[in-house]
N, C-alpha and C positions, 0 to 999 in steps of 0.2 A: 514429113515431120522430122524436124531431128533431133538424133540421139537423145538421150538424157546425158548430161557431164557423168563421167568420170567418178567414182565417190571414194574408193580403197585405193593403196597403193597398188598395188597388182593392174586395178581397171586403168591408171594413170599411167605407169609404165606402157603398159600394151597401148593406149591411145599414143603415148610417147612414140611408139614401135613404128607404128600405122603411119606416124605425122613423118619419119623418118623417110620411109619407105615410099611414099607418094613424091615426098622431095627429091628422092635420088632416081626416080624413075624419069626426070629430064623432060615430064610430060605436063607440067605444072605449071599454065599461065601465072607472070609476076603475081599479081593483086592475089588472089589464091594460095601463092608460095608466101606470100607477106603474112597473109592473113594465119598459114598454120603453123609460121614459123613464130607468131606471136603465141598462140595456141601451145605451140611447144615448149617455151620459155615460160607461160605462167605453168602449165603442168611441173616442168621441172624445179620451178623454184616451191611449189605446194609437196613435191613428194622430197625436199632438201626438209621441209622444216617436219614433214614426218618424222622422216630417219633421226633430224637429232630431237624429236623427243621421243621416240622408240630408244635412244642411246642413251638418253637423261632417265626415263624411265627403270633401262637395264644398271646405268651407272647407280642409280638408288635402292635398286635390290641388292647389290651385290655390297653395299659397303653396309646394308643391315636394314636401312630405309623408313624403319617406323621410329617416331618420337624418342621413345626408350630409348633407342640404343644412341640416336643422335643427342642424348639428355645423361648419356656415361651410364645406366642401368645395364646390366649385363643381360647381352645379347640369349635368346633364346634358338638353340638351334637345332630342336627337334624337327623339324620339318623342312632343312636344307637338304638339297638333293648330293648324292655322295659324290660327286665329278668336279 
């Protein structure tokens, strides 16, 4: 049976890890290497569009994020962390 896909970034990365590591091991009939180095490309383009919306995410906390404040209401900033 195999694996289940990949679902977090972390399990994505590390499958990314694994696909690496089987490839540079020299031991990897073609059709095999084709196959994980496709394997590896849709992984890494799935964990690119995490990151940028992990980063769209971070970018909209940080400039205040909720309606209000994108609407000129003043900002509420009882609950910003102090750093």
């Amino acid at each position: 049976m195999k694996n289940a896909a990949p679902k977090t970034f972390e399990e994505k990365l590390d499958r990314i890890d694994a696909i690496v590591k089987e490839l540079e091991s020299g031991r990897t009939e073609l059709e095999r290497a084709i196959e994980l180095f496709k394997e590896g490309k849709t992984l890494s383009r799935e964990c690119e569009a995490m990151l940028k919306s992990a980063q769209a995410q971070i970018d909209t906390a940080m400039s205040g994020g909720d309606a209000a404040a994108q609407n000129g209401a003043p900002e509420d900033l009882s609950d910003e962390l102090p750093f």
